[in-house]
DSSP file (Angstrom, degrees, kcal/mol; ACC not computed):
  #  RESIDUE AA STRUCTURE BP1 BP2  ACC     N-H-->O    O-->H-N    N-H-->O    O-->H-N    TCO  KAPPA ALPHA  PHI   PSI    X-CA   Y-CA   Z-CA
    1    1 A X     >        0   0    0      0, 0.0     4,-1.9     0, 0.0     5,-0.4   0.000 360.0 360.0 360.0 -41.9   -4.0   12.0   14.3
    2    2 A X  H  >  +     0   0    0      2,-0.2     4,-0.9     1,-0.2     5,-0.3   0.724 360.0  56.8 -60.5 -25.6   -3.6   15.4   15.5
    3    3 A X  H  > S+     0   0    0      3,-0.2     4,-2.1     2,-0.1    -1,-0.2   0.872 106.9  47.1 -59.7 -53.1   -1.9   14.2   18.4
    4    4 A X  H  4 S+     0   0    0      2,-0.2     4,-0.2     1,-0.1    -2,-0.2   0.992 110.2  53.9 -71.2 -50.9    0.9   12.2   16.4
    5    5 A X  H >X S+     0   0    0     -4,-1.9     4,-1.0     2,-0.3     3,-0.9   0.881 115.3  42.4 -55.3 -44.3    1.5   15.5   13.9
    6    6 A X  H >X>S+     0   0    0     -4,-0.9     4,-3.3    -5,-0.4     3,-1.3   0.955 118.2  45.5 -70.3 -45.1    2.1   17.8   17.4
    7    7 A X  H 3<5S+     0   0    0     -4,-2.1    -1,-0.3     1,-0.3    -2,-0.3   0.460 115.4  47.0 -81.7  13.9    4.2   15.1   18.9
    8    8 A X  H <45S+     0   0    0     -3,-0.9    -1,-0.3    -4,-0.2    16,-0.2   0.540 107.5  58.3-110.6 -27.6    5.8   14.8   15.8
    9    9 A X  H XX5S+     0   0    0     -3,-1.3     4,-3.0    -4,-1.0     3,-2.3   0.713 105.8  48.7 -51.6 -66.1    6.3   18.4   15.5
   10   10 A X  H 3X5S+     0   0    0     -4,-3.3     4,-3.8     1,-0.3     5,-0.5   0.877  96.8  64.4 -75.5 -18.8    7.9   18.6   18.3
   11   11 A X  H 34<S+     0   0    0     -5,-0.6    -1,-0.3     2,-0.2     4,-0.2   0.461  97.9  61.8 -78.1   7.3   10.2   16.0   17.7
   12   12 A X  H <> S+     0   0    0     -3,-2.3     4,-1.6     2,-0.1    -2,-0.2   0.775 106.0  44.7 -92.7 -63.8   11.7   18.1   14.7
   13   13 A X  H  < S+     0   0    0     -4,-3.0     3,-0.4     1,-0.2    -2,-0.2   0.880 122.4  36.2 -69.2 -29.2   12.7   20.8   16.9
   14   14 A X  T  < S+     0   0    0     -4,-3.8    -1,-0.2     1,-0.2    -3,-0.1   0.950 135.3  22.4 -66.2 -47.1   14.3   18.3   19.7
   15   15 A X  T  4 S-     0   0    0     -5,-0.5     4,-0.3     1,-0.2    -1,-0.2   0.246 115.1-102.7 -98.0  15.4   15.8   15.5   17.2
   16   16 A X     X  -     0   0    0     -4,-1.6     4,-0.8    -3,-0.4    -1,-0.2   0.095  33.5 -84.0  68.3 152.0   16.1   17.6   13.7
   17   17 A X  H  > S+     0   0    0      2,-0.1     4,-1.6     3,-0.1    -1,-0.1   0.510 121.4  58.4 -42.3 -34.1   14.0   17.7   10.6
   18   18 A X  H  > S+     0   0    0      2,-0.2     4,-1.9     3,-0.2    -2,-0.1   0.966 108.7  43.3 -67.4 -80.5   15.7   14.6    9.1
   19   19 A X  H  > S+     0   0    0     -4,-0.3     4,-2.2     2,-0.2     3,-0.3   0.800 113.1  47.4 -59.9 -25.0   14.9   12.5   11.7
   20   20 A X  H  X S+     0   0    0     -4,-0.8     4,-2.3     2,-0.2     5,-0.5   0.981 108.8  62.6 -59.8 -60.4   10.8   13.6   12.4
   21   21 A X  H  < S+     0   0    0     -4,-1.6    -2,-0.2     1,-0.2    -1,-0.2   0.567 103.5  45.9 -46.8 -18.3   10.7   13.2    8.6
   22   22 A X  H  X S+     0   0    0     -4,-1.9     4,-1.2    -3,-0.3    -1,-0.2   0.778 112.4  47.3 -59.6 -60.8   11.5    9.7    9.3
   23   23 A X  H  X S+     0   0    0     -4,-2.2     4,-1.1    -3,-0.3    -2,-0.2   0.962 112.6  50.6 -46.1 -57.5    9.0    9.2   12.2
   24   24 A X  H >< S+     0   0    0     -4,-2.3     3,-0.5     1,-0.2     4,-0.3   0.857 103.9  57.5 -72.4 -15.8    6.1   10.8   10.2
   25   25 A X  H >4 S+     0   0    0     -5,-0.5     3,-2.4     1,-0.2    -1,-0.2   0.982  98.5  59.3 -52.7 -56.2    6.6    8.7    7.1
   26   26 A X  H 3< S+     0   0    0     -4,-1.2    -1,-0.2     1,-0.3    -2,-0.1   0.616 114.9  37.6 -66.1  -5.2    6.2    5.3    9.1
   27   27 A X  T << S+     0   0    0     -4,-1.1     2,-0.6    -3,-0.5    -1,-0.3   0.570  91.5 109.4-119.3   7.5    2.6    6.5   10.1
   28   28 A X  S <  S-     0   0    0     -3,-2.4    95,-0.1    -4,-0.3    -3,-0.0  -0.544  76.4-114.6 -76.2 109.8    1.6    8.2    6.8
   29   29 A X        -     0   0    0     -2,-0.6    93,-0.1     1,-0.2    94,-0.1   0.107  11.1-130.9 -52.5 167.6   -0.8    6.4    5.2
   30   30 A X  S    S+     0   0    0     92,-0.1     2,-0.3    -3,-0.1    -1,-0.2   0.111  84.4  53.5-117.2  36.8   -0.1    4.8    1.9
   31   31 A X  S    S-     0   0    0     91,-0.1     2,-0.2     3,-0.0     3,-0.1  -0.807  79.7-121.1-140.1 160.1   -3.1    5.9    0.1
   32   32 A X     >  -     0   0    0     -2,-0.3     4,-1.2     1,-0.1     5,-0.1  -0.510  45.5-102.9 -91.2-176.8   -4.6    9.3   -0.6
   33   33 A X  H >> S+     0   0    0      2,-0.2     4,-2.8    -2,-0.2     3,-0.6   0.974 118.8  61.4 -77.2 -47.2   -8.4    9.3    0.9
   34   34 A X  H >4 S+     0   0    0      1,-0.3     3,-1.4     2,-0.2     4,-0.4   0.874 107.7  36.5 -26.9 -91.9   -9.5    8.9   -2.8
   35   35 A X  H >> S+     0   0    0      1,-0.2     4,-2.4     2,-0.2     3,-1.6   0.782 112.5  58.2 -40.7 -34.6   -8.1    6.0   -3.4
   36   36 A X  H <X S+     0   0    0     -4,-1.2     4,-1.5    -3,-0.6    -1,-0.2   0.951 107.6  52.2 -69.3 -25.7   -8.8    4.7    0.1
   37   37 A X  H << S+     0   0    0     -4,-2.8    -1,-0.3    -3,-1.4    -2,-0.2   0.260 109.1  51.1 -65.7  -0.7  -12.6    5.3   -0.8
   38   38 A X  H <4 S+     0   0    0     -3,-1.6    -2,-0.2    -4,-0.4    -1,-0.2   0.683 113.7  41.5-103.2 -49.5  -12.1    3.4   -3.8
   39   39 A X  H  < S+     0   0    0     -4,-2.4     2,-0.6    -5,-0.2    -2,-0.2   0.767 109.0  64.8 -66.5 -21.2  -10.6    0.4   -2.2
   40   40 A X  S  < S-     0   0    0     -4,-1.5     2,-0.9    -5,-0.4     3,-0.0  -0.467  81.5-114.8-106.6 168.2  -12.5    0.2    0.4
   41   41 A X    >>  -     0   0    0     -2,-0.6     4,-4.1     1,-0.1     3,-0.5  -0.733  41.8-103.1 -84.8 128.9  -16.4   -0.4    1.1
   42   42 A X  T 34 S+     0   0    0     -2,-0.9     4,-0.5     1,-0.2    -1,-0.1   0.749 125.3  37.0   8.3 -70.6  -18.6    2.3    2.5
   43   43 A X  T >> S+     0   0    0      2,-0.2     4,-2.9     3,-0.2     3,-0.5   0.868 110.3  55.4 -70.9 -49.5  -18.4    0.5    5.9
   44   44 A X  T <4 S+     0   0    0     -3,-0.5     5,-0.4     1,-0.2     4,-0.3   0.982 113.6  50.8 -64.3 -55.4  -14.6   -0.8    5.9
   45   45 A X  T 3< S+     0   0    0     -4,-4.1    -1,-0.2     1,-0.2    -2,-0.2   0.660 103.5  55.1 -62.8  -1.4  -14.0    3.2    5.2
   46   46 A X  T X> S+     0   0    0     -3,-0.5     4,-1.5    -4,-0.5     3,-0.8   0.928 119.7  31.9 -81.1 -63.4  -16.1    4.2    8.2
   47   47 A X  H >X>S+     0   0    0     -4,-2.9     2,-1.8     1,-0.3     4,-1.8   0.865 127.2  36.0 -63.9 -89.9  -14.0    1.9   10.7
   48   48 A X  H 345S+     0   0    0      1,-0.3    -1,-0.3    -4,-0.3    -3,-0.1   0.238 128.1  32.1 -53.3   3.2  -10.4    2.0    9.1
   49   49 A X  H <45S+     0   0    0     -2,-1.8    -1,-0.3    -3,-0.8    -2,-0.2   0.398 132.9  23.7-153.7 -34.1  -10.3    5.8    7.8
   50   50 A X  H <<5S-     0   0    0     -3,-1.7    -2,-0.2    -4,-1.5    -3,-0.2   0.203 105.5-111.1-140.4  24.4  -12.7    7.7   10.5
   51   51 A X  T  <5 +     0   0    0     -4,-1.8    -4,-0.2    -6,-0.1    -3,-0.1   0.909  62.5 152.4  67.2  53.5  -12.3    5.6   13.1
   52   52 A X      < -     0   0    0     -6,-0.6     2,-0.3    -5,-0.5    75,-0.1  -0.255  32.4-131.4 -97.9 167.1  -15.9    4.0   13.3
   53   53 A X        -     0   0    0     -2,-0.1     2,-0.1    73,-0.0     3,-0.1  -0.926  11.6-121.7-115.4 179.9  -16.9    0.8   14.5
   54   54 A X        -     0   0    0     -2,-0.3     2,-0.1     1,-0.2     3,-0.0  -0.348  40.2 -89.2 -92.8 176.5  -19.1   -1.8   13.3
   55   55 A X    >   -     0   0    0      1,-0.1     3,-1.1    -2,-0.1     2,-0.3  -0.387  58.6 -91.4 -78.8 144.2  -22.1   -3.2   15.0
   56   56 A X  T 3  S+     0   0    0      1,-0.2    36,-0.1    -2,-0.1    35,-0.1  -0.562 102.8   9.8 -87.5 138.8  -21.3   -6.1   17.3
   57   57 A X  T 3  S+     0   0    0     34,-2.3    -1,-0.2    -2,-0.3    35,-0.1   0.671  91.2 115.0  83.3  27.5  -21.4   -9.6   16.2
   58   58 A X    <   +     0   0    0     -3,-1.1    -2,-0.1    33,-0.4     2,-0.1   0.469  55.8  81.5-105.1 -11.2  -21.7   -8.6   12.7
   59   59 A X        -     0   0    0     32,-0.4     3,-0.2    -4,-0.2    87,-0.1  -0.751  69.7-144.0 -87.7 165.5  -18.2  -10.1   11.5
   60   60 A X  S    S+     0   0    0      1,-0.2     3,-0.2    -2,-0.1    -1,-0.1   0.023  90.9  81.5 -70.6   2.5  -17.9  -13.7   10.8
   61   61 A X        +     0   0    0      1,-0.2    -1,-0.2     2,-0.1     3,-0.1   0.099  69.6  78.1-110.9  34.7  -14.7  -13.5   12.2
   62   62 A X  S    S+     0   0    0     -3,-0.2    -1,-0.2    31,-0.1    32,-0.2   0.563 100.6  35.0 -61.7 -43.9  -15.8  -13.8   15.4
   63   63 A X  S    S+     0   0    0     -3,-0.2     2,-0.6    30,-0.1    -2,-0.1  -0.570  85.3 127.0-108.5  52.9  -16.5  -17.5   15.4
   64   64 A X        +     0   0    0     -3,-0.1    -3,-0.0     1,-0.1     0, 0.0  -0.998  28.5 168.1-123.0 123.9  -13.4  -18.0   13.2
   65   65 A X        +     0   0    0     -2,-0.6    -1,-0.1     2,-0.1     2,-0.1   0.295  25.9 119.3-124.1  -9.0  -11.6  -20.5   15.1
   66   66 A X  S    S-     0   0    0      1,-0.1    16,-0.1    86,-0.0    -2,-0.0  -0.335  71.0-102.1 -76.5 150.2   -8.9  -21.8   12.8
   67   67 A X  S    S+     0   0    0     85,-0.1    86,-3.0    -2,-0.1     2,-0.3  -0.272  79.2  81.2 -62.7 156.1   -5.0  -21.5   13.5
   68   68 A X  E    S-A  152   0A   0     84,-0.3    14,-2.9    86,-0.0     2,-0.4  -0.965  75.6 -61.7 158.4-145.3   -3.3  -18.4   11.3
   69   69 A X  E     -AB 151  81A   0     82,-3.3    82,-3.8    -2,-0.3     2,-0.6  -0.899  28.9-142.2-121.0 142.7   -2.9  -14.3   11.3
   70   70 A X  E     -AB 150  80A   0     10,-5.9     9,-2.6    -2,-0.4    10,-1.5  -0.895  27.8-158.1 -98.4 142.3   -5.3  -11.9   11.3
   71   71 A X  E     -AB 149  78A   0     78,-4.0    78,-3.3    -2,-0.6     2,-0.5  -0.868  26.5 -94.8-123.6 168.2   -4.3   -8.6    9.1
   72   72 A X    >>  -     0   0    0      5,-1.5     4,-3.1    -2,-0.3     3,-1.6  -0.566  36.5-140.1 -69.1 115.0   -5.1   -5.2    8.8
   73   73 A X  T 34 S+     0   0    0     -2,-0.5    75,-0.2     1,-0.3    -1,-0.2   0.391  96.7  50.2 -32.4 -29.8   -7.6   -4.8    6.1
   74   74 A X  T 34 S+     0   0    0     73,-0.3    -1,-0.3     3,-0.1    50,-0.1  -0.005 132.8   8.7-116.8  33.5   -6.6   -1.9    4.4
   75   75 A X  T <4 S-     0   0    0     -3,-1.6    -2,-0.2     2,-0.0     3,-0.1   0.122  92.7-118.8-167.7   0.0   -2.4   -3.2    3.8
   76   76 A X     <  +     0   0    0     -4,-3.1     2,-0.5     1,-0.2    -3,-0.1   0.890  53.5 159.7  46.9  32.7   -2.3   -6.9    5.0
   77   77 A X        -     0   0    0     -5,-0.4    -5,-1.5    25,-0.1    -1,-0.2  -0.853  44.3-118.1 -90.7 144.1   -0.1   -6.4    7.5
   78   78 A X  E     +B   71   0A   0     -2,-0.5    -7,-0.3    -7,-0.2     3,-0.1  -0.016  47.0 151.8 -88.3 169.9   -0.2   -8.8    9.7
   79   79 A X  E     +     0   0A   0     -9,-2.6    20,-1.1     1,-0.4     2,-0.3   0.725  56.7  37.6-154.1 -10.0   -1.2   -7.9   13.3
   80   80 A X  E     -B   70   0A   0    -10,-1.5   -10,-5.9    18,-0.2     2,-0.5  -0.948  61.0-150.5-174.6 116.8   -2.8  -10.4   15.3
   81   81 A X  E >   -B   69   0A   0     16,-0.4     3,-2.9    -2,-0.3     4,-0.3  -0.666  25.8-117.3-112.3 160.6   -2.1  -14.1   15.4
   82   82 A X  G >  S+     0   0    0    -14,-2.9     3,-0.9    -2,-0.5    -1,-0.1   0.793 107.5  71.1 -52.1 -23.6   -5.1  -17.0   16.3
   83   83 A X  G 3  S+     0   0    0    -15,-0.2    -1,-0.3     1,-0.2   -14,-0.0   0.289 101.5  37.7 -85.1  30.5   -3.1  -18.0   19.2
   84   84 A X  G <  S+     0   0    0     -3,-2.9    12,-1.7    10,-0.1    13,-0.5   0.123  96.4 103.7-140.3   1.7   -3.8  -15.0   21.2
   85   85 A X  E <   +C   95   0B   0     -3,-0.9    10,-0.3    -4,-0.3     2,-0.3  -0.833  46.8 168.6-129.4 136.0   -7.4  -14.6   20.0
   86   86 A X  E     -C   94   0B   0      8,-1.1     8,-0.8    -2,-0.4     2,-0.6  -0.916  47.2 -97.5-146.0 168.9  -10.2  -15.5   22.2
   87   87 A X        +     0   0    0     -2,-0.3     6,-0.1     1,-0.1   -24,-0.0  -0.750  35.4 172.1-102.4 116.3  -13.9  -15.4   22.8
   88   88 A X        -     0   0    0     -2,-0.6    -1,-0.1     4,-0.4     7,-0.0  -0.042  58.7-111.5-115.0  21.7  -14.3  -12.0   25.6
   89   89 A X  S    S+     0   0    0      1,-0.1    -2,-0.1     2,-0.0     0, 0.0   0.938  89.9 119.1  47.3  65.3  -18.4  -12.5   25.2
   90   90 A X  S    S-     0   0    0      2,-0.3    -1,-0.1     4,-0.0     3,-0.1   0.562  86.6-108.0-129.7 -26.2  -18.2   -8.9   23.2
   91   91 A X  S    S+     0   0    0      1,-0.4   -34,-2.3   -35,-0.1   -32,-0.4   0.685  92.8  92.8  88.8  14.8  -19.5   -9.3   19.1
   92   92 A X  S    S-     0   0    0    -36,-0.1     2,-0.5   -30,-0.1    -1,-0.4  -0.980  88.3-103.9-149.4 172.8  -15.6   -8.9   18.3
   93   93 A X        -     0   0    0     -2,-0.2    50,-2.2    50,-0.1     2,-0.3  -0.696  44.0-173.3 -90.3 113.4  -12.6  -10.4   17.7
   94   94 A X  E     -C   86   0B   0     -8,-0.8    -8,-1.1    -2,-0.5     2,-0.3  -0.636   3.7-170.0-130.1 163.6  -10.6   -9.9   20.8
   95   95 A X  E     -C   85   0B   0    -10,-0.3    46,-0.3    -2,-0.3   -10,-0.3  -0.745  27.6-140.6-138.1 156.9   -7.0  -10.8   21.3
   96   96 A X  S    S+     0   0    0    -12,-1.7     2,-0.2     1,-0.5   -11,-0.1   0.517  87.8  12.9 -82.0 -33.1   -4.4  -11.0   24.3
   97   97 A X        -     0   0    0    -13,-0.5    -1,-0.5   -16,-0.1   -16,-0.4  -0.924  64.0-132.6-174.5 141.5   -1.4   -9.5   22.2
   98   98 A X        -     0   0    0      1,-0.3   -18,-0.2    -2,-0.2     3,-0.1  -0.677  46.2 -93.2 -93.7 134.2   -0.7   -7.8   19.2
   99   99 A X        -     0   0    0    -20,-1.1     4,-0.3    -2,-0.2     3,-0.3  -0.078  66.7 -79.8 -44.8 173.4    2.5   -9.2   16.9
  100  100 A X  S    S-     0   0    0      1,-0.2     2,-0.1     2,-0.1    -1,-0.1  -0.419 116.7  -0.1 -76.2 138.2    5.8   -7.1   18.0
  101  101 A X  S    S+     0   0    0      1,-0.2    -1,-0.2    -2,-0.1    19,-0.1   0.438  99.2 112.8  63.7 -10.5    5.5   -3.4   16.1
  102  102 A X  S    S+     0   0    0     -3,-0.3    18,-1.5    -2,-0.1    19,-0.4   0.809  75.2  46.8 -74.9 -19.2    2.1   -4.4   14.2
  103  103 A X  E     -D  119   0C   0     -4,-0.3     2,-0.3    16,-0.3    16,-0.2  -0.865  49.9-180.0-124.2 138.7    0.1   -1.7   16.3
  104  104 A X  E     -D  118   0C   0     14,-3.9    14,-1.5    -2,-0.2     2,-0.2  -0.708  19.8-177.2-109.4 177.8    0.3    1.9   17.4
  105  105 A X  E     -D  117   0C   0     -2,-0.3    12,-0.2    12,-0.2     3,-0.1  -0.777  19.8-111.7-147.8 156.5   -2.6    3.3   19.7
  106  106 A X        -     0   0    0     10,-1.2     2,-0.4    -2,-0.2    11,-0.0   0.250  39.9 -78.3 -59.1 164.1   -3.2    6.6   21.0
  107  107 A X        -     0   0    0      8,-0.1     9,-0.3     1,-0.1     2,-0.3  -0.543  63.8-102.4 -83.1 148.7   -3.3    8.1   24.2
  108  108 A X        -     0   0    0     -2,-0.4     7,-0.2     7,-0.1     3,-0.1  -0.497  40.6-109.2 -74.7 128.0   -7.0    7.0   25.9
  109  109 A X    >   -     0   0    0      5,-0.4     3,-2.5    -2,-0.3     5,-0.2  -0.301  45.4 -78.0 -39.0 136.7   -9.9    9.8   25.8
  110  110 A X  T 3  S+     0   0    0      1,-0.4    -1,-0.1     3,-0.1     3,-0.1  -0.157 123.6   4.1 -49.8 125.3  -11.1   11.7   29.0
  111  111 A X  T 3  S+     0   0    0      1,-0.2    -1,-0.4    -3,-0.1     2,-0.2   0.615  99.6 130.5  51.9  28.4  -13.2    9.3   30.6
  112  112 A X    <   -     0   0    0     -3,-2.5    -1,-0.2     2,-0.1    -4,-0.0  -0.761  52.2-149.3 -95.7 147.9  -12.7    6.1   27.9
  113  113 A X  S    S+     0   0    0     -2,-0.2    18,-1.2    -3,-0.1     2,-0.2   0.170  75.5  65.4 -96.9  15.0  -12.1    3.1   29.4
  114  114 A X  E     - E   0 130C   0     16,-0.2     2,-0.5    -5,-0.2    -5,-0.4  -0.892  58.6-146.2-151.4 157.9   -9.9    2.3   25.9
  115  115 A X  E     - E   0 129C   0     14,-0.7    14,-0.7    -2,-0.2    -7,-0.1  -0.931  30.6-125.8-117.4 133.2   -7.3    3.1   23.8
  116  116 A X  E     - E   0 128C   0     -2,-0.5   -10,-1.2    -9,-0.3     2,-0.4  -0.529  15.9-139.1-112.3 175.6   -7.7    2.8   20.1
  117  117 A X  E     -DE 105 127C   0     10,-8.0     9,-4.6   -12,-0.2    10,-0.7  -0.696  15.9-177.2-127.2 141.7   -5.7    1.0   17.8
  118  118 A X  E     -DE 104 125C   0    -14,-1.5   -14,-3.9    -2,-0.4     7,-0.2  -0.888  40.9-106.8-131.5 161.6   -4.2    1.7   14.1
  119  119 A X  E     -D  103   0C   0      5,-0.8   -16,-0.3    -2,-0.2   -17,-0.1  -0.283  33.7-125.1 -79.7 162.2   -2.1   -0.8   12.1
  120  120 A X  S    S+     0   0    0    -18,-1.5   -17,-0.1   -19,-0.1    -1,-0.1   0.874 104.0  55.7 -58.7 -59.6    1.8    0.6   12.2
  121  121 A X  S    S+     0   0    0    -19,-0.4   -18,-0.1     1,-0.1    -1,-0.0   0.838 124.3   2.8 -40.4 -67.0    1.8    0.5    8.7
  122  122 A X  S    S-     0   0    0    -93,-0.1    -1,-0.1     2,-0.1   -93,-0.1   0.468  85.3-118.2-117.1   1.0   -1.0    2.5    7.3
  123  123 A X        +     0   0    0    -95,-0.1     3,-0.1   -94,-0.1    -2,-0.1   0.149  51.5 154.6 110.2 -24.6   -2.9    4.2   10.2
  124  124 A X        -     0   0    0     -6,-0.2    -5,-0.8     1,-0.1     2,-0.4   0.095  54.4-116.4 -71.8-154.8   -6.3    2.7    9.9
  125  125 A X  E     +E  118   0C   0     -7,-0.2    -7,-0.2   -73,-0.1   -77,-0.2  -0.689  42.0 173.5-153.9 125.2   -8.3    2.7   13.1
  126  126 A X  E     -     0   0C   0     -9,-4.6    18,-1.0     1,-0.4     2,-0.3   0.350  57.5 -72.4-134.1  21.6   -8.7   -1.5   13.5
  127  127 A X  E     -EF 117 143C   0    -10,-0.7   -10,-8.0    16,-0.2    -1,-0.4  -0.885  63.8 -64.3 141.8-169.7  -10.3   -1.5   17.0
  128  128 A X  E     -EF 116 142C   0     14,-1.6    14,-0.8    -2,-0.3     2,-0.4  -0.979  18.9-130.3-161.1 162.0   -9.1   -0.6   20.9
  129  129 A X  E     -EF 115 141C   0    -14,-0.7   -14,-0.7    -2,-0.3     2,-0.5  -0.759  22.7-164.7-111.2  85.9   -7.2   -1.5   23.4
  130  130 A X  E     -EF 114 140C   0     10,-1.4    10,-1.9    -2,-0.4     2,-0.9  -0.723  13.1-156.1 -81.6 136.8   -8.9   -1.9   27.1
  131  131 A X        +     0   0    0    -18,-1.2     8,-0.2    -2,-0.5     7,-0.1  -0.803  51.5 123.8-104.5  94.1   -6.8   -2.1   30.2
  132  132 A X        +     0   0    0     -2,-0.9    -1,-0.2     5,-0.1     7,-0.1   0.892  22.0 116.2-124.4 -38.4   -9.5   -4.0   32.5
  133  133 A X  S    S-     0   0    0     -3,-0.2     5,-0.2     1,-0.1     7,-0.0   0.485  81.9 -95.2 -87.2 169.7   -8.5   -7.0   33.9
  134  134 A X  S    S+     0   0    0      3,-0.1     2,-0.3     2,-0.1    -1,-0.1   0.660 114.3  52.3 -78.5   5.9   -8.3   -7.6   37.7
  135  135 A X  S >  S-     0   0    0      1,-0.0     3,-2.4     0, 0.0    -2,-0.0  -0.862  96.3-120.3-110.3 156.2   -4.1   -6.7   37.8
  136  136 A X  T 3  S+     0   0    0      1,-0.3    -3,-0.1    -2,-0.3    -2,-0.1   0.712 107.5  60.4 -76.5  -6.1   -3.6   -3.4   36.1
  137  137 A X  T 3  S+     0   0    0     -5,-0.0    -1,-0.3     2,-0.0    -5,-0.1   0.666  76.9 106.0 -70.7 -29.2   -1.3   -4.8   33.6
  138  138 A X    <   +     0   0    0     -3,-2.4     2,-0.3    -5,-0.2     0, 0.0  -0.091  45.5 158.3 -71.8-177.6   -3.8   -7.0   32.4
  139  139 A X        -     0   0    0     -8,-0.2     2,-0.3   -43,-0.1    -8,-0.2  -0.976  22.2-162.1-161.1 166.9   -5.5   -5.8   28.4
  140  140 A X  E     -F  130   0C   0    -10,-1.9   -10,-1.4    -2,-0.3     2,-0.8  -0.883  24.1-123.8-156.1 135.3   -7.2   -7.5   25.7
  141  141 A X  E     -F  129   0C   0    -46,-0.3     2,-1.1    -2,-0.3   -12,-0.3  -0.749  15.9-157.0 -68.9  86.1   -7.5   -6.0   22.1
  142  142 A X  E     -F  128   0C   0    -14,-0.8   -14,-1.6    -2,-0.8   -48,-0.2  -0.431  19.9-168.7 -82.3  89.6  -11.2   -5.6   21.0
  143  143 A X  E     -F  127   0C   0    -50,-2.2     2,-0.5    -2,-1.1   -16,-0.2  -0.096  23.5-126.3 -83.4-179.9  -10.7   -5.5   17.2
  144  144 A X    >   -     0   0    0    -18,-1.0     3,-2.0   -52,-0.2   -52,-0.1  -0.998  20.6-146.2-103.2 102.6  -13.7   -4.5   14.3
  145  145 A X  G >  S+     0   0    0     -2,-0.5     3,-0.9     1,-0.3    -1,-0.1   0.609  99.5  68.1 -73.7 -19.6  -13.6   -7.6   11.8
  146  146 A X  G 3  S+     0   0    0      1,-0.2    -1,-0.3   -87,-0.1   -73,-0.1   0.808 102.8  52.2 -37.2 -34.1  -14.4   -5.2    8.8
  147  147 A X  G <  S+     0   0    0     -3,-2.0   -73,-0.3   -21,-0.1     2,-0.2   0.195 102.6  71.0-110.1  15.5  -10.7   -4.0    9.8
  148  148 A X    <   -     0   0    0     -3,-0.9     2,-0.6   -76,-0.3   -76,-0.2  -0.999  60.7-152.0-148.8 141.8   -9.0   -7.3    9.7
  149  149 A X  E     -A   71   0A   0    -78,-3.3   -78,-4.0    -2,-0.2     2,-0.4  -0.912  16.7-151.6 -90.8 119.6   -7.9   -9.7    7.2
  150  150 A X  E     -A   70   0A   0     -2,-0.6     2,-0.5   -80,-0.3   -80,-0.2  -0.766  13.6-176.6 -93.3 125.0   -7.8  -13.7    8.5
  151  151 A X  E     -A   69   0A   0    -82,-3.8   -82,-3.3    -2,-0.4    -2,-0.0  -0.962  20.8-139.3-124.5 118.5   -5.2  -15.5    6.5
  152  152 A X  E     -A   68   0A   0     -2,-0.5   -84,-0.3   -84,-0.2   -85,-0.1  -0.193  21.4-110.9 -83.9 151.6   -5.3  -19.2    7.7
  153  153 A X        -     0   0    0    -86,-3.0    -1,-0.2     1,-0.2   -86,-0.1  -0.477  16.0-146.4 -83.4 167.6   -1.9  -20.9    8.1
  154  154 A X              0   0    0      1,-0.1    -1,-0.2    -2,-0.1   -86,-0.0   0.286 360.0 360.0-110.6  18.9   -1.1  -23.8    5.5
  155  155 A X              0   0    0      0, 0.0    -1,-0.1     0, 0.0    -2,-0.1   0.645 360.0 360.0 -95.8 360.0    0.9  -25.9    7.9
């Protein structure tokens, strides 16, 4: 977070005030921490709010195999659809590709092999982003199922 507020900073003095005031709304969460501590559980506020994860193989949405979208838990936007979602033998819900715009992440920590990933919308922390595969292009998203909603399609 501190990272986006400098780089945001500085994007006042290059682009004007008007337009940084624009950038930092779209990543300002849409809650105060009270209220996100009211909506959320103990655990859903460890991942999505301080960047936590859960224990692996503790979601049920691991073995959730039906077509639809998964969304971000704390705004239901939608972020991750079922035809992109696959089994990576991890305890989490892991992905190929994120919808267009549903994800920001962060620049990777000094020695992490990952990047991690917050909804567009409201910020929370919903998992990260490894760049592993054997061409350097390749990634897979390794999401926290506390930090995602599954909404099954109805067609």
């Amino acid at each position: 977070m501190e990272r986006r507020v400098a780089l945001t900073a500085l994007a006042g003095l290059v682009l004007g005030a008007p337009l940084a005031a624009r950038a930092a709304a779209t990543h300002r969460p849409p809650h105060s921490d009270a209220e996100w501590r009211a909506m959320l559980s103990p655990a859903a506020y460890h991942v999505l709010r301080q960047g936590g994860t859960e224990p692996a193989f503790s979601s049920p949405l691991v073995a959730e195999h039906r077509a639809g979208t998964y969304a971000c838990a704390g705004c239901r936007r939608p972020l991750f659809s079922s035809k992109t979602k696959y089994d990576a033998h991890t305890g989490y819900p892991s992905f190929r590709a994120a919808l267009p715009g549903a994800i920001t992440t962060t620049a990777r920590a000094h020695g992490k092999p990952y990047a991690p990933v917050h909804c567009a919308r409201c910020d929370s922390h919903v998992g990260r982003l490894y760049r592993d595969g054997p061409k350097s292009a390749d990634s897979h998203y390794s999401m926290n199922g506390i930090a995602l909603a599954f909404l099954p399609s109805t067609a």
